[in-house]
N, C-alpha and C positions, 0 to 999 in steps of 0.2 A: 504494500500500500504506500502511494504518496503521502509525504508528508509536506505541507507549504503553510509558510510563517509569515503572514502580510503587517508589516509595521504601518501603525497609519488607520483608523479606524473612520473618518470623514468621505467623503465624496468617492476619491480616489483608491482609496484601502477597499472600500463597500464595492466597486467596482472592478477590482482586481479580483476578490473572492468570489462575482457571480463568476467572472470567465474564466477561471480556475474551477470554478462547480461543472459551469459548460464540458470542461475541457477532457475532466476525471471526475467523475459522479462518486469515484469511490475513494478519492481523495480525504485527507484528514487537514482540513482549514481552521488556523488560528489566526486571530485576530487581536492585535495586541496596539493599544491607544491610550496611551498618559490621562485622556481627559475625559470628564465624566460620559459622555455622550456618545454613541457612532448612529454615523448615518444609515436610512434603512430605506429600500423602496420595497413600492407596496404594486 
């Protein structure tokens, strides 16, 4: 299994982890962001 570590939890981080889902569905995505909040689409 993949394993992918996206620094950056905003616009750009949120967006790197859908195309990395796209990419390997069976992938293991972390998302790691200093501040209180990441961005989400709906």
């Amino acid at each position: 299994m993949r394993r992918i570590v996206i620094i950056g939890g905003v616009a750009g981080g949120a967006s790197a982890a859908t195309r990395a889902r796209r990419l390997d569905e069976h992938a293991e995505i972390t998302m790691i962001e200093k501040g209180p909040y990441v961005s989400c689409e709906k």
